[in-house]
C-alpha positions in Angstrom: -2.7 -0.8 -1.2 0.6 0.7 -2.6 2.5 -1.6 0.0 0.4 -4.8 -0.9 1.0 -3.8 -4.9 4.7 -4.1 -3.8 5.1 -7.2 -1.4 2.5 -8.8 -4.2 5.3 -7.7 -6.9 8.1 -8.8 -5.1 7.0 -12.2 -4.2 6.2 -12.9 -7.6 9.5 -12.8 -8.6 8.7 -9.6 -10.7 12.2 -7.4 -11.4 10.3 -4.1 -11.9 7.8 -2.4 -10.3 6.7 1.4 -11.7 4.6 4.0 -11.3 3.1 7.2 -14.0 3.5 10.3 -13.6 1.1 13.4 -12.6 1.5 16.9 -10.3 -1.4 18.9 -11.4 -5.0 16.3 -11.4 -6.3 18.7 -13.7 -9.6 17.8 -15.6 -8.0 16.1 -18.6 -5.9 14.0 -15.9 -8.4 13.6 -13.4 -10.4 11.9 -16.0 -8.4 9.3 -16.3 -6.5 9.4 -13.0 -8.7 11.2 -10.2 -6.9 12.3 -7.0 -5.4 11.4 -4.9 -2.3 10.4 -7.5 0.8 10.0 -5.4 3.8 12.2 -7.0 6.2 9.1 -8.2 10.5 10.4 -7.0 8.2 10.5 -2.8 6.3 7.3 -3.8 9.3 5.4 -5.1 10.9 6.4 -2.4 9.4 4.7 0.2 8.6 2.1 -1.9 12.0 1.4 -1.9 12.6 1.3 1.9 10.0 -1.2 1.9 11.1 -3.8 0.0 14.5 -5.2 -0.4 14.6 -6.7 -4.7 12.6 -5.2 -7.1 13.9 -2.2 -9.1 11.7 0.8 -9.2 10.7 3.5 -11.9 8.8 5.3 -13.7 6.6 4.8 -17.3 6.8 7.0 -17.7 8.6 10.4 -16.0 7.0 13.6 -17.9 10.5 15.3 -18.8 10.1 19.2 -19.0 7.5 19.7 -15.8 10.3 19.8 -13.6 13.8 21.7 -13.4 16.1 19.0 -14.6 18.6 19.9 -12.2 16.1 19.3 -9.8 15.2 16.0 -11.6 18.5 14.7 -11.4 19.3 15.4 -8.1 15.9 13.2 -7.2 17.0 10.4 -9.0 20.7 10.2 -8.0 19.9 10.4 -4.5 16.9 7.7 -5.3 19.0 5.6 -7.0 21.9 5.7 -4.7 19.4 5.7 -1.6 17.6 2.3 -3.0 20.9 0.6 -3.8 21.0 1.3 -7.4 17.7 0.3 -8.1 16.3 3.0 -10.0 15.2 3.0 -13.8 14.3 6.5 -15.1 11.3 6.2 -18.1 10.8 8.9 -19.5 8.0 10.8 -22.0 6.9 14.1 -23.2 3.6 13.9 -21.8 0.3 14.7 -23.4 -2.3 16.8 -20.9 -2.5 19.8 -22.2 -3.8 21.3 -18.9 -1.6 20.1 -16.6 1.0 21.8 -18.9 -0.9 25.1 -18.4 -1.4 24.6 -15.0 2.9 24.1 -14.6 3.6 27.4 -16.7 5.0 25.0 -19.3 4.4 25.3 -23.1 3.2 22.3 -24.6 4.0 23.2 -27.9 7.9 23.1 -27.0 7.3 19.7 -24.9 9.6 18.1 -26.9 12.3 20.1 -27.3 12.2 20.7 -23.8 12.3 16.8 -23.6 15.7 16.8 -25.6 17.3 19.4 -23.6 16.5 18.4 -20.4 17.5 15.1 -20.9 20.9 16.1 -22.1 21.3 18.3 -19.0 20.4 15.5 -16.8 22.6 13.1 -17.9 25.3 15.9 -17.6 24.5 16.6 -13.9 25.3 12.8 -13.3 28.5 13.3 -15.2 29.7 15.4 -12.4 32.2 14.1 -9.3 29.6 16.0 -7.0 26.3 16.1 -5.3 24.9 15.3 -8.6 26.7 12.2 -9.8 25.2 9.1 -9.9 25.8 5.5 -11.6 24.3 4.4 -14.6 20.6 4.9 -14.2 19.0 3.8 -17.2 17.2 6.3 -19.7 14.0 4.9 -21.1 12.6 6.8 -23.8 8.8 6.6 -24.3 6.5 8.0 -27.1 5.7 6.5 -30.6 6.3 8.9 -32.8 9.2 9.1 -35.3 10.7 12.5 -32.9 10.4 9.8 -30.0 12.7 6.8 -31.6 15.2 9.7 -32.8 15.2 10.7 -29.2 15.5 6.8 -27.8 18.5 6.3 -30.1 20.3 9.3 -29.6 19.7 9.6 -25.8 18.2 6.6 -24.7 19.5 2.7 -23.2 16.2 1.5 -23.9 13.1 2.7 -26.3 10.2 2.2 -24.4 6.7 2.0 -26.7 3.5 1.9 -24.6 0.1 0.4 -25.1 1.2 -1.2 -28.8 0.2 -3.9 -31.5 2.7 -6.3 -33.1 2.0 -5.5 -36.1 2.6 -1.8 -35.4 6.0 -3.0 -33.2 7.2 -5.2 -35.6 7.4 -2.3 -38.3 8.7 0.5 -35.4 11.6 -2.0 -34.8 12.5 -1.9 -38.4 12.2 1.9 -38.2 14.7 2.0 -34.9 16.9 0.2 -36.7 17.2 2.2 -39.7 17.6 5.7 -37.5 20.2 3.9 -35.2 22.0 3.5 -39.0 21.3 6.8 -40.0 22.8 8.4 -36.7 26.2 5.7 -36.6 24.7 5.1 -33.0 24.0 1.6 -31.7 20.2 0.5 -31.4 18.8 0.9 -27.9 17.5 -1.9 -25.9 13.7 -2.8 -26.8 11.6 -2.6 -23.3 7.8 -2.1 -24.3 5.0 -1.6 -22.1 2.1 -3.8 -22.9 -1.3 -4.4 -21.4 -2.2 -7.6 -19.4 -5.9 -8.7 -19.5 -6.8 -11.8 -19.9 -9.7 -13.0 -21.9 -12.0 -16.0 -22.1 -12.0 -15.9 -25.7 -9.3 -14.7 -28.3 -9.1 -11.4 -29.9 -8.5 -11.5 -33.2 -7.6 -8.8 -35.6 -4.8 -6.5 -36.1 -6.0 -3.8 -33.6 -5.3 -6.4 -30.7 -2.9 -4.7 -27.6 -0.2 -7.1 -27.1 -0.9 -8.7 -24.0 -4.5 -8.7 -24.3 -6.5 -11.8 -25.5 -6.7 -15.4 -24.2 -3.3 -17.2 -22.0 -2.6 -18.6 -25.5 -2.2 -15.3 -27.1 -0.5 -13.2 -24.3 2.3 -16.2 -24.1 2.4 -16.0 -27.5 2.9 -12.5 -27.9 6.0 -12.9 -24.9 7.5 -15.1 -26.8 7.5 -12.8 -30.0 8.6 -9.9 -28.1 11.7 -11.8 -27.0 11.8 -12.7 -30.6 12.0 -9.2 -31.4 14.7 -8.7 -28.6 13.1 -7.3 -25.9 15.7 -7.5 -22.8 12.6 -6.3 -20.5 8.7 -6.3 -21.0 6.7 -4.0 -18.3 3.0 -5.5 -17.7 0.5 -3.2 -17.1 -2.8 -4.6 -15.7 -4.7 -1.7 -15.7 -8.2 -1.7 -17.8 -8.8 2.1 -17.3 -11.5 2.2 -14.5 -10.2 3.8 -11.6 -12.2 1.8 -9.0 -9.9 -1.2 -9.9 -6.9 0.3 -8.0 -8.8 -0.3 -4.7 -9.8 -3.8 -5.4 -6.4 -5.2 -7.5 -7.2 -9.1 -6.9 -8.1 -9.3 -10.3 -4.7 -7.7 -11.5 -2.5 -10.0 -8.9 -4.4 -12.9 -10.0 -3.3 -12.2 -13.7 0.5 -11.6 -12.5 0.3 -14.3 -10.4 -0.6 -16.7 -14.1 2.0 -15.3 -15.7 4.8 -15.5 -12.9 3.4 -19.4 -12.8 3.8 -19.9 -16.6 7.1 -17.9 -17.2 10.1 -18.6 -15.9 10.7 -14.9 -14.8 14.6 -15.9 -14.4 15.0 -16.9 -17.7 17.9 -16.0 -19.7 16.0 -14.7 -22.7 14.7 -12.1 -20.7 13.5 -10.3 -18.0 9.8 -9.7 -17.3 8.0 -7.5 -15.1 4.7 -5.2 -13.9 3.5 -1.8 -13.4 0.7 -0.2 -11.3 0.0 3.3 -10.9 0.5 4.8 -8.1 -3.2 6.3 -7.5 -4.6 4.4 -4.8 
């Protein structure tokens, strides 16, 4: 299925394809996610070797579960083994028992977040075993601590599951940080849902990306509006049984690959699946 997700991807003319992020299923993840959920650095991996485009990543990489020497390593190799291909998402994650399970505190998730991150990007800065191009940081989370964190760390801020109301106001808020910090505003690459409709959704509470064609092109073109470089599309309604039967999903890729030019200039546009198949 994983190779089908990718071939399907590809020969859409997607840019991106990425995967989530889970070692320990534990109940709280399992819920959501149940086993088997591939671990993403092995999964891109070969993803890689089989196809030949595409950039891979991840949306988004939970920072402090892993050594961030360790992390960096992964992704320098990854990225240098794929041919530069790799984008690095990150988050502070959110499972409280899968946090327990790692030995990690996830009270200090984000400061563990902010200090890994810094150590990563220090690894790469070295001539050695750990150097690596320009892999791009995308910073995920919502919160006011997570668009301090995209601007002072980040390429890219990367907001998951969002309205446009609620964007259009975070935007204003990245801006004013970026000003507050004297650091240039990071690149706007949001992850939005992708389920079409037979009828419009109206109200405020509406996902971007969600409602009928109308609405989901309109909310594209917004987003570009907004200047977003990059838009992730995630298909997924939440029922796990939908990752073995993904026709649904690929016909919903396929409308948009058919209505969007995915090599215009305004932008570049592109899907995510999770990687439990």
């Amino acid at each position: 299925m994983l190779r089908q997700w990718a071939q399907t991807v590809e020969g859409l003319g997607f840019h991106l394809l990425m995967l989530s992020d889970h070692v320990a299923v534990t109940p709280d993840v399992a819920e959501q996610y149940p086993a088997p959920f591939y671990e993403p650095f092995t999964t891109l991996a070969w993803l890689a070797g089989i196809t030949h485009r595409v950039r891979i990543g991840t949306t988004v990489l939970i920072v402090p579960y892993r050594h961030p020497l360790l992390v960096a390593r992964m992704a320098a190799n990854l990225d240098r083994l794929s041919g530069g291909r790799l984008v690095l998402g990150t988050g502070v994650g959110w499972a409280r028992q899968e946090f327990a399970a790692l030995g990690v505190p996830f009270e200090r998730r984000g400061a563990l977040t902010d200090e890994y991150l810094l150590a990563i990007r220090a690894a790469w800065e070295d001539e050695g075993d750990y150097g690596a191009g320009h892999i791009p940081f995308w910073i995920g989370g919502s919160s006011d601590a997570a668009l301090r964190r995209a601007v002072r760390l980040g390429d890219a801020w990367h907001p998951l599951g969002v309205t446009l109301p609620w964007l259009r106001e975070a935007v204003g808020r990245l801006g004013e940080i970026a000003r507050e910090q004297g650091r240039p505003v990071p690149a706007l690459a949001p992850r939005i849902a992708l389920r079409f409709t037979d009828e419009p959704i109206y109200g405020d509470e509406r996902l971007a990306g969600e409602g009928s064609a109308d609405q989901i092109f309109d909310d594209l073109r917004e987003l570009r509006a907004l200047g977003a470089a990059t838009v992730l599309l995630d298909p997924f309604s939440g029922d796990p049984e939908e990752t073995r039967h993904p026709q649904r999903a690929w016909r919903a890729l396929a409308t948009v690959a058919d209505r969007w030019n995915l090599n215009d200039d305004g932008g570049t546009w592109t899907t995510t699946t999770k990687e439990r198949q």
